[in-house]
C-alpha positions in Angstrom: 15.1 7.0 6.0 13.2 8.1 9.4 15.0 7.2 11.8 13.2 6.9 16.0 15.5 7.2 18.3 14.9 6.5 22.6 10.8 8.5 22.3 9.1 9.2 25.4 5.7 10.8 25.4 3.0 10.5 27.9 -0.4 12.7 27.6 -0.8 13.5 31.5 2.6 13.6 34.3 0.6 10.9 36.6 -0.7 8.4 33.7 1.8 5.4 32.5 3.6 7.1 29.5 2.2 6.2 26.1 6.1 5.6 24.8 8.3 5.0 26.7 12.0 4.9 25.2 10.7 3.4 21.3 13.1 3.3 19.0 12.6 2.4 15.0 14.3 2.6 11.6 11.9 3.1 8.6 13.5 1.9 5.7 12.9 3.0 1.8 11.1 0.3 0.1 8.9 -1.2 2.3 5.4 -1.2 3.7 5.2 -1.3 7.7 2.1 -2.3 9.6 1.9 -0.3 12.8 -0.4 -2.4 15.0 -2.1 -1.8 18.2 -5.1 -1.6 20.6 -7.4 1.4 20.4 -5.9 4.3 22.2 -2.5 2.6 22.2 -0.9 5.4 20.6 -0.6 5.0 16.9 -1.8 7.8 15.6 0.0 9.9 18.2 3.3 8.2 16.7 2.2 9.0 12.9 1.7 12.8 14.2 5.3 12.8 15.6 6.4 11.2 12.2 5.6 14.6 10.3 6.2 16.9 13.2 2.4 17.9 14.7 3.3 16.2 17.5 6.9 16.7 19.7 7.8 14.1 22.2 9.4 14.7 25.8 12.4 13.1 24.9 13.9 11.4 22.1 14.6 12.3 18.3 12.6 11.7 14.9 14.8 12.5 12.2 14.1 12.1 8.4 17.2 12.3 6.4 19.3 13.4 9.8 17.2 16.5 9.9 14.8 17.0 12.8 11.3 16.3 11.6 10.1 18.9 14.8 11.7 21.9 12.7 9.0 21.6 9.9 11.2 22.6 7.6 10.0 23.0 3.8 12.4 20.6 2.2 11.7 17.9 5.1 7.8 18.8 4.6 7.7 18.3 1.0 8.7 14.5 1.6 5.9 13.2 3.9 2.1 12.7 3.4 -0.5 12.1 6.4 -3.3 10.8 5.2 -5.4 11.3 8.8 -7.8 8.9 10.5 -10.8 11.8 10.4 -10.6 14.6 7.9 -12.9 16.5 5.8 -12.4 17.8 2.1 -13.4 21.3 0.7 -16.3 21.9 -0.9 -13.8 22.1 -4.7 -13.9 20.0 -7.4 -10.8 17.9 -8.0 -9.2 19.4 -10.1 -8.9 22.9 -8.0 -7.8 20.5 -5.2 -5.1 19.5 -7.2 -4.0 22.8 -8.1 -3.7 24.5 -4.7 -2.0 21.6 -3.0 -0.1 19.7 -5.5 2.2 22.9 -5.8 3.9 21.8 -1.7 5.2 18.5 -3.5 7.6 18.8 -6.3 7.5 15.2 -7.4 3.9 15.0 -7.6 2.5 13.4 -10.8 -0.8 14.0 -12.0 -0.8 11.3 -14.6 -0.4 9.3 -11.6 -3.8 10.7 -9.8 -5.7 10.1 -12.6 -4.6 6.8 -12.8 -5.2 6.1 -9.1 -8.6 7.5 -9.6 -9.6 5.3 -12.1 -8.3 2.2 -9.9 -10.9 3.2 -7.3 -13.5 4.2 -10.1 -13.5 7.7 -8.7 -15.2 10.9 -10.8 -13.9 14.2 -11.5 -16.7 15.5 -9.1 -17.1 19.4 -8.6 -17.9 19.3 -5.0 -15.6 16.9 -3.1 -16.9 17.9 0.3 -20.6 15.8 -0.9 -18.8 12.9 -1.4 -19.2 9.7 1.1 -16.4 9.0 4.2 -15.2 6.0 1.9 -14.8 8.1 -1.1 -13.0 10.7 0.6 -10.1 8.3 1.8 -10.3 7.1 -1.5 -9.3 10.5 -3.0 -6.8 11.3 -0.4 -5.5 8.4 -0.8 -4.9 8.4 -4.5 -3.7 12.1 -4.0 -0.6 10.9 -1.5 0.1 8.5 -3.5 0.4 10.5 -6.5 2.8 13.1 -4.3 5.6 10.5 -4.6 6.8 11.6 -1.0 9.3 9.4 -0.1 7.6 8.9 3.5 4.0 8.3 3.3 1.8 7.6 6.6 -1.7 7.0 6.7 -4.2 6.7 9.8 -6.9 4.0 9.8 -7.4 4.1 5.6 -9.4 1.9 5.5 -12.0 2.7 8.3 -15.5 4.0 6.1 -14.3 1.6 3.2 -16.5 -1.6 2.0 -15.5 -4.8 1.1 -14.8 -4.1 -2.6 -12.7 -0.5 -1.7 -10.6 -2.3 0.7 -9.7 -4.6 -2.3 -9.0 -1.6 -4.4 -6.8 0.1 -1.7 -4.5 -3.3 -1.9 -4.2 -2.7 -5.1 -3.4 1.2 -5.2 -0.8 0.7 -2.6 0.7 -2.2 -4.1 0.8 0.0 -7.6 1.9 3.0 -6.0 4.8 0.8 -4.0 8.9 1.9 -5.1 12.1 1.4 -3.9 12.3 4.9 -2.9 9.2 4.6 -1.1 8.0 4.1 2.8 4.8 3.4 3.7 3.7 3.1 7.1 0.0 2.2 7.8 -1.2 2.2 11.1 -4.3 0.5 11.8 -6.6 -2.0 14.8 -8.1 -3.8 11.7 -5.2 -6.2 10.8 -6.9 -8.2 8.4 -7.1 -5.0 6.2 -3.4 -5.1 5.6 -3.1 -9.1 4.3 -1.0 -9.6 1.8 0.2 -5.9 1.6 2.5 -5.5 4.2 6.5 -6.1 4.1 6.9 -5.6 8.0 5.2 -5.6 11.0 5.4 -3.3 14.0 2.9 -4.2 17.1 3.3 -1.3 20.1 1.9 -2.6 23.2 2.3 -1.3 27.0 4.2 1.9 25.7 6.7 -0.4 24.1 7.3 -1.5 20.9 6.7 -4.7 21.4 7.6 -6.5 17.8 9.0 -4.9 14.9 10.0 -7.6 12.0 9.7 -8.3 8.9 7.0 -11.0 7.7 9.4 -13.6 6.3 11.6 -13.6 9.6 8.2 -14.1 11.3 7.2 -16.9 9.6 10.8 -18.2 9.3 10.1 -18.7 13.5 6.5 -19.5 13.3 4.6 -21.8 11.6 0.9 -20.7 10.6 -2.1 -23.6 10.3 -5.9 -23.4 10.4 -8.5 -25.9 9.9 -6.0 -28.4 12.1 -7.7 -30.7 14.3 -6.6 -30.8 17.6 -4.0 -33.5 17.2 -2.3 -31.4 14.9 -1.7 -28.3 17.1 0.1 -30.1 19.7 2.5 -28.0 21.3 0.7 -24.6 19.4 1.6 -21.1 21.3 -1.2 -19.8 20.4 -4.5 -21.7 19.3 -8.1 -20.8 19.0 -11.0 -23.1 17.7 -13.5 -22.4 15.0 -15.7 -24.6 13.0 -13.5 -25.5 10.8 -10.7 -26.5 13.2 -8.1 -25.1 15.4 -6.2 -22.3 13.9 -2.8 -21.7 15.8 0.3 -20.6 15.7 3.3 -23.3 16.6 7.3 -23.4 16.5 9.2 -23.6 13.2 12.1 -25.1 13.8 12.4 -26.5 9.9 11.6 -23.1 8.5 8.6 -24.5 6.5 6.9 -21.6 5.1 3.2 -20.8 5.6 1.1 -18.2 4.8 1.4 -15.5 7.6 -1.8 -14.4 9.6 -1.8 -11.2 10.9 -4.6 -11.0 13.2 -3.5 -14.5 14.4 0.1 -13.0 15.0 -1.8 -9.7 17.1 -4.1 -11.5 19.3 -1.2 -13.9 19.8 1.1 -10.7 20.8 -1.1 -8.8 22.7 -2.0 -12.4 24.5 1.0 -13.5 25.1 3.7 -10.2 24.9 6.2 -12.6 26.8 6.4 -15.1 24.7 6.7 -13.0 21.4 9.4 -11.1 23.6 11.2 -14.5 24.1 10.5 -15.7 20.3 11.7 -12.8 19.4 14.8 -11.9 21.6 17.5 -11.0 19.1 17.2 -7.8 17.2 17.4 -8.1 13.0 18.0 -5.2 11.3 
């Protein structure tokens, strides 16, 4: 379990801090959805997760030990999988062999597997390889680590349509109880259908951080409505199909959630998700 306790971090003394006293619990056995603006500070909180970045004040702990102490046991159990990143110019299997050796529960049965699922090659030369394919083989690589705390920047950013779908399904296959996966991203509809809870940080805050059946257990989800239907909506925006909007659920009638319905809604509106919102749930 990582466990975020009171951060504070701001880049320069005079600029509005980009935490300011965040705290967060990420549990085994779920996928989180760390959402947010450009520049909001995501990937600033994914570096802090595995200790290349140190706050001002506050703790990260993994297991109660300090992630800032880099120690080789707390090492071994997190993967970054970084928004920009290059690969050597090695094939994949000498990749394998000079990295796999930092995680003891890594599987290469797994890899290959993975591999497969994004109809990847055994190439010589990973460094000639496309942006998209690159994520691809990091990505089947952490997966295949088995740390127990897995983070990854942007995935999906150099993807096409038909990788994205893949990723879905890697994670989703690659998913255990013993298992976190926190994916940080500013292109929410990436992570429909994927995600077990969501996390929105907004004005140095975190601003939401529930899981997506208590979100739709208070809101209630509808698109192609006409505008009779969206009568006292929260949130509403037209298309040509209809309104789509967000509205009270005070049956608990389940709908499918919509994620970047749910961010514009938050980043619209922070008050009223604050409101919605107000008592904690572990």
């Amino acid at each position: 379990m990582l466990q975020i306790e009171n951060l504070e971090f701001s880049y320069h003394k005079k600029k509005a801090p980009i935490f300011n006293g965040i705290s967060l619990t990420i549990q085994p056995g779920s996928v989180y959805g760390l959402l947010g603006k450009n520049g909001i500070g995501k990937s600033t909180l994914l570096y802090m997760m595995c200790g290349l970045m140190f706050p001002h004040k506050g703790h990260i702990t993994l297991d109660g030990v300090e992630v800032r102490h880099r120690r080789p046991e707390t090492l071994e159990k997190i993967f970054l999988v970084p928004e920009e990143f290059d690969l050597p110019s090695i094939s994949v299997d000498a990749y394998v062999r000079r990295n796999s050796v930092f995680y003891p529960r890594f599987d290469r049965e797994q890899f290959d597997r993975y591999l497969a699922d994004f109809e990847l090659e055994n190439v010589k030369n990973l460094s000639k390889t496309s942006m998209g394919q690159k994520k691809k083989y990091l990505v089947s690589f952490a997966l295949a680590t088995n740390t127990p705390l897995l983070l990854m920047d942007e995935p999906t950013n150099g993807m096409d349509i038909p990788s994205k779908s893949q990723f879905r399904k890697v994670i989703a296959s690659g998913m255990n109880e013993q298992k976190s996966i926190v994916i940080s991203t500013h292109q929410v509809r990436d992570l429909e259908n994927m995600i077990d809870r969501i996390d929105i940080l907004e004005g140095g805050r975190l601003l939401l951080d529930r899981d997506t059946a208590d979100i739709t257990s208070h809101l209630r989800f509808v698109k192609g409505a006409g505008e009779a239907d969206i009568e006292g909506a929260l949130y509403s925006v037209s298309t040509i199909a209809g309104y789509s909007a967000i509205l009270p659920n005070p049956t608990g009638e389940e709908t499918p959630l919509d994620i970047e319905m749910l961010f514009n809604f938050a980043i619209e509106k922070p008050a009223e998700i604050e409101r919605i919102f107000a008592n904690p749930v572990k």
